[in-house]
Each structure stands twice: as C-alpha cells, then as structure tokens.
VMD Tcl script that builds the backbone (N, CA, C; Angstrom):
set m [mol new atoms 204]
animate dup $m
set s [atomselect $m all]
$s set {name element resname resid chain x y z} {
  {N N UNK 1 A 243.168 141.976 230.104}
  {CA C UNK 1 A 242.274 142.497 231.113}
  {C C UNK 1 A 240.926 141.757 231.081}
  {N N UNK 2 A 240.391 141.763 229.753}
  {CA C UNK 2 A 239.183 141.411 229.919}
  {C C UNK 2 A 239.596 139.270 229.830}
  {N N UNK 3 A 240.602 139.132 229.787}
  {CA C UNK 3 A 240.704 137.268 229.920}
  {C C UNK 3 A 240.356 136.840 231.339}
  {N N UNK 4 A 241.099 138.064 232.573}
  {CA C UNK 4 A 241.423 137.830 233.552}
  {C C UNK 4 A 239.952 138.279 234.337}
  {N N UNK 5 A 238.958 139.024 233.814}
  {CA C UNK 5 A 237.590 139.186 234.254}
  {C C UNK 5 A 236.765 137.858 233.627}
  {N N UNK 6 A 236.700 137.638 232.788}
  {CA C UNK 6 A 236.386 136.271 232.247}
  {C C UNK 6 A 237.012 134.914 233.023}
  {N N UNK 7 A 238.089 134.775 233.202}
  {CA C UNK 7 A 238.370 133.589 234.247}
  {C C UNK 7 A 237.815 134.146 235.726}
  {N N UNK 8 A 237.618 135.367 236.559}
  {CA C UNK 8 A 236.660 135.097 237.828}
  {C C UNK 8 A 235.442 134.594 237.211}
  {N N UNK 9 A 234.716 134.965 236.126}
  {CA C UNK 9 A 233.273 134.588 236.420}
  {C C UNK 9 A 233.705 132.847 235.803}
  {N N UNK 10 A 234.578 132.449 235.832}
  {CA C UNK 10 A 234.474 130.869 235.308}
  {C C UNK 10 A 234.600 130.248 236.613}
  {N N UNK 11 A 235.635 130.802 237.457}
  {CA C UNK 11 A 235.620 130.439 239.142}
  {C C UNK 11 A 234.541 129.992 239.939}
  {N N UNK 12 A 233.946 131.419 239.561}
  {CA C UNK 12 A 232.552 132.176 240.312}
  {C C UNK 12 A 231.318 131.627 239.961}
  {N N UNK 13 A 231.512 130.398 238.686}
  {CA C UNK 13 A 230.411 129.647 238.573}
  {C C UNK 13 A 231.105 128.324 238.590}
  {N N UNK 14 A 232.307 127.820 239.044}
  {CA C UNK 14 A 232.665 126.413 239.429}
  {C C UNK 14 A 232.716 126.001 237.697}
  {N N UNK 15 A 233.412 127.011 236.415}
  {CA C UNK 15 A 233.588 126.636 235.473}
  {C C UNK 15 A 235.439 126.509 234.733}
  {N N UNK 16 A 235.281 125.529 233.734}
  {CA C UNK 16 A 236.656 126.008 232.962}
  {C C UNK 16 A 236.622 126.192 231.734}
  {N N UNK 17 A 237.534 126.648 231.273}
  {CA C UNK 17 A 237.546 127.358 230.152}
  {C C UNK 17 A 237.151 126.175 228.933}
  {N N UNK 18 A 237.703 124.782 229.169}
  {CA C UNK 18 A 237.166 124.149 228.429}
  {C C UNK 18 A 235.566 124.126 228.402}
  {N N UNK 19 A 234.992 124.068 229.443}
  {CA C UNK 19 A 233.521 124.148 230.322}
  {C C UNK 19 A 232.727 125.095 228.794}
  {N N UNK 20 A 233.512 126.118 228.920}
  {CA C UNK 20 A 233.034 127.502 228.125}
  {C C UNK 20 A 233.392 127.297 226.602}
  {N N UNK 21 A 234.120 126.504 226.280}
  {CA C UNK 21 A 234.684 126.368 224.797}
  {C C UNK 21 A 233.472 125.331 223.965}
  {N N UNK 22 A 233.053 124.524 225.114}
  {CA C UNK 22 A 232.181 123.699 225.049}
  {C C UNK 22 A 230.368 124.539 224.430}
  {N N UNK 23 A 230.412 125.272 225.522}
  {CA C UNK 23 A 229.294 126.234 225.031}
  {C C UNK 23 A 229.008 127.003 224.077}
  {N N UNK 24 A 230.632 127.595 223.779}
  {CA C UNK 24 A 230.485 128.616 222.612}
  {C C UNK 24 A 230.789 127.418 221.291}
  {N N UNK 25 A 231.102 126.415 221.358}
  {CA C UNK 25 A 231.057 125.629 220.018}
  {C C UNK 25 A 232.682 125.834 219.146}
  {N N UNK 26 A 233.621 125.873 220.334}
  {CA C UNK 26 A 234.948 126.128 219.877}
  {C C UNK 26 A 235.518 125.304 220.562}
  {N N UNK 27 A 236.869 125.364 220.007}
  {CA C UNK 27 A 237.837 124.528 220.530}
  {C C UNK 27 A 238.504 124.848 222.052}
  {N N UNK 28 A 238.875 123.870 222.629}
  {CA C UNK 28 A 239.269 124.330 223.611}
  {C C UNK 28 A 240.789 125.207 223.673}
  {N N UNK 29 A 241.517 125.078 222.681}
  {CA C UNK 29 A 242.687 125.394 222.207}
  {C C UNK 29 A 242.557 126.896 221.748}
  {N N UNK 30 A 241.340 126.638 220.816}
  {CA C UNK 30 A 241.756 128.281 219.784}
  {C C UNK 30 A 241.111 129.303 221.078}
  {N N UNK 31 A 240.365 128.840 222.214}
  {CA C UNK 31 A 239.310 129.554 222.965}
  {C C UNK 31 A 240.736 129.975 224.359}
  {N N UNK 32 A 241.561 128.741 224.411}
  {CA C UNK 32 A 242.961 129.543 225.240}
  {C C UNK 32 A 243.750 130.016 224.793}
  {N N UNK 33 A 244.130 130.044 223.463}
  {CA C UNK 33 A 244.746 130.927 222.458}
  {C C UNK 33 A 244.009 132.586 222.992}
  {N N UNK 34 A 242.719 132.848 222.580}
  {CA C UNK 34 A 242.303 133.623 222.949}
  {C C UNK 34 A 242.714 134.687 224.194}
  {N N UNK 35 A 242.954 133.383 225.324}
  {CA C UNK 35 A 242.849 133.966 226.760}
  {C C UNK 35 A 244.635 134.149 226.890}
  {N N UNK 36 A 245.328 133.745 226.305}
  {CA C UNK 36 A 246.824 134.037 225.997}
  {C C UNK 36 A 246.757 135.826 225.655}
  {N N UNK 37 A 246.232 135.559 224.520}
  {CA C UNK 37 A 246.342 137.292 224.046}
  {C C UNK 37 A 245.597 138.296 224.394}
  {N N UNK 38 A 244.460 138.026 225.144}
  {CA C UNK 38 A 243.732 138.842 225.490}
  {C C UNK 38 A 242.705 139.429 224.693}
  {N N UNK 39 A 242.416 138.686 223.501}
  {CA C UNK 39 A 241.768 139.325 222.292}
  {C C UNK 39 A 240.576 138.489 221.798}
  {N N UNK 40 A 239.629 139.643 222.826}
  {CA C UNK 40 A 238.308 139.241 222.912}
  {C C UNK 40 A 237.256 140.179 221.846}
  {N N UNK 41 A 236.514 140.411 220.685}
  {CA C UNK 41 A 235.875 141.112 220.653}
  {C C UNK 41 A 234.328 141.519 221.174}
  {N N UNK 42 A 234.099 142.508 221.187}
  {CA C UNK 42 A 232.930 142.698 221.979}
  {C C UNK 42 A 231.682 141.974 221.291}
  {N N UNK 43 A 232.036 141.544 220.571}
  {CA C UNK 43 A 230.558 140.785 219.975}
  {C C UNK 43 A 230.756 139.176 220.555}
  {N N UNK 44 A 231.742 138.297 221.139}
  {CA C UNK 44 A 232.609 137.400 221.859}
  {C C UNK 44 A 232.105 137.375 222.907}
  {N N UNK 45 A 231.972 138.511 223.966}
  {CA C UNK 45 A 232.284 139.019 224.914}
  {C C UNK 45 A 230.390 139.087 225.049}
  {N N UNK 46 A 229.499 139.362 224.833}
  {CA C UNK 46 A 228.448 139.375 224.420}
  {C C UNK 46 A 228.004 137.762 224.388}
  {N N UNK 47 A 228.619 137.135 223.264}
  {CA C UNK 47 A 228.265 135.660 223.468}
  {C C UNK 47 A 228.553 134.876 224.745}
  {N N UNK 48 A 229.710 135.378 224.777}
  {CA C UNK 48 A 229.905 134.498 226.564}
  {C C UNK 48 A 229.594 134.830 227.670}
  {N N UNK 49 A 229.092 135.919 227.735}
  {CA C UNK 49 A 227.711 136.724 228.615}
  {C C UNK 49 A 226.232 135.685 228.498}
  {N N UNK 50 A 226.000 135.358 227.426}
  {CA C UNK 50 A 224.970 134.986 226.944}
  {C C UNK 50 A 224.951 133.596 227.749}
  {N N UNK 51 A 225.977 132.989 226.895}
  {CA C UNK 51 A 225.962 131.354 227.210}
  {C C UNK 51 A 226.125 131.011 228.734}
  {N N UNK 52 A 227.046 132.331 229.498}
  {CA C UNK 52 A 226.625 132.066 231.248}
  {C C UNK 52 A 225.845 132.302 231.616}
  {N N UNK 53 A 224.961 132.867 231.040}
  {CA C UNK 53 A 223.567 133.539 231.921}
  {C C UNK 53 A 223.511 134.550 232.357}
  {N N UNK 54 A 224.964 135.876 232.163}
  {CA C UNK 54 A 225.341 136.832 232.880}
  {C C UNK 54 A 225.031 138.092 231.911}
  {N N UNK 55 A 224.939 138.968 232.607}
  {CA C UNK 55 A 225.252 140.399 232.071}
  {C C UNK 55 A 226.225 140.679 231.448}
  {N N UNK 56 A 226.190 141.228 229.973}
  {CA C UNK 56 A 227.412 142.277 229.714}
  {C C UNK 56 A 227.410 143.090 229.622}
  {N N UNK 57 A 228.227 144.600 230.259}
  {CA C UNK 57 A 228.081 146.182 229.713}
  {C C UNK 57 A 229.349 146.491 229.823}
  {N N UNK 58 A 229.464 147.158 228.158}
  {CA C UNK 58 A 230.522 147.452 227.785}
  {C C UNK 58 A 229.913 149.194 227.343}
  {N N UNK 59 A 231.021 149.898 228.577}
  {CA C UNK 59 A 231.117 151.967 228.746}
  {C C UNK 59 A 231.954 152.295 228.834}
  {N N UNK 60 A 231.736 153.641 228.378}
  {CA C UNK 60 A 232.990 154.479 228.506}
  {C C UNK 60 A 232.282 155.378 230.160}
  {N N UNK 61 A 232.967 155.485 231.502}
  {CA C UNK 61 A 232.587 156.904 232.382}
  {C C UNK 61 A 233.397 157.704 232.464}
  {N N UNK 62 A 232.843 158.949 232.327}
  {CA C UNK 62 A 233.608 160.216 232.087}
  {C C UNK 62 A 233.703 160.658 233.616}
  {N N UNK 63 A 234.601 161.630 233.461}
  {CA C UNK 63 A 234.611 162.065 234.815}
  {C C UNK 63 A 233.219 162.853 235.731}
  {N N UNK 64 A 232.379 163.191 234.694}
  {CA C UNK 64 A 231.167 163.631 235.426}
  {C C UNK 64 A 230.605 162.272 235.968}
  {N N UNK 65 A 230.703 161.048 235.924}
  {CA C UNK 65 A 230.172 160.182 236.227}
  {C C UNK 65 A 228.930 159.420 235.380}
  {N N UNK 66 A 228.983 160.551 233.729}
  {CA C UNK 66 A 228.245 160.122 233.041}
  {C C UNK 66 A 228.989 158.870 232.159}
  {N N UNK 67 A 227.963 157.738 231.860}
  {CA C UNK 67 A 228.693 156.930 230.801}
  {C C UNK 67 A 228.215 157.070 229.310}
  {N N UNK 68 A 228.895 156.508 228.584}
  {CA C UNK 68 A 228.856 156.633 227.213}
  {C C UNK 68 A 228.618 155.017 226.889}
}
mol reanalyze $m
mol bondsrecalc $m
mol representation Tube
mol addrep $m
C-alpha cells in the first residue's frame, strides 16, 4: 500500500525510484526490494518525505472523525 503511494509521488514529481535510492544513499536494488514487499518503516517513510520535500502524516481516524 504504502509502495504504491510512494510510486505516485515519484510520478508526480517526474521521479524514479532509482532517482530516490540516489537520495536516500541506498542501492537501487535493496530500495526495489523494498517496493516488492511493501516494507516500509515509518521512520523510512519520514526520510523519503524529507528528501522530496513533502509532507508525511502517519494516523489512525476513528469514526468520530477524530485522529490519533
């Protein structure tokens, strides 16, 4: 889920994943390994927020519409 939100914003800035492997100081391999399994942690997920220039928020919303 979260590979397939991560490849729009690589689109959405005319990037590729190598583009991004480049930034975070990884391989381009172990960084599509990654996007194979889907196994991002939120501290990851945070960095590659960072290195695009983008926002990350990671919530829980409850049904009152409150988030956690």
């Amino acid at each position: 889920m979260m590979a397939e939100k991560i490849k729009i914003v690589l689109l959405k800035k005319k990037m590729t994943v190598t583009d991004l492997a480049k930034l975070l100081n990884v391989t381009p391999q172990n960084l599509s390994n990654k996007f194979k399994r889907d196994n991002f942690s939120e501290k990851e997920l945070i960095e590659i927020a960072d290195v695009l220039n983008i926002k990350y928020d990671a919530y829980f919303t409850l049904e009152t519409g409150e988030q956690v």
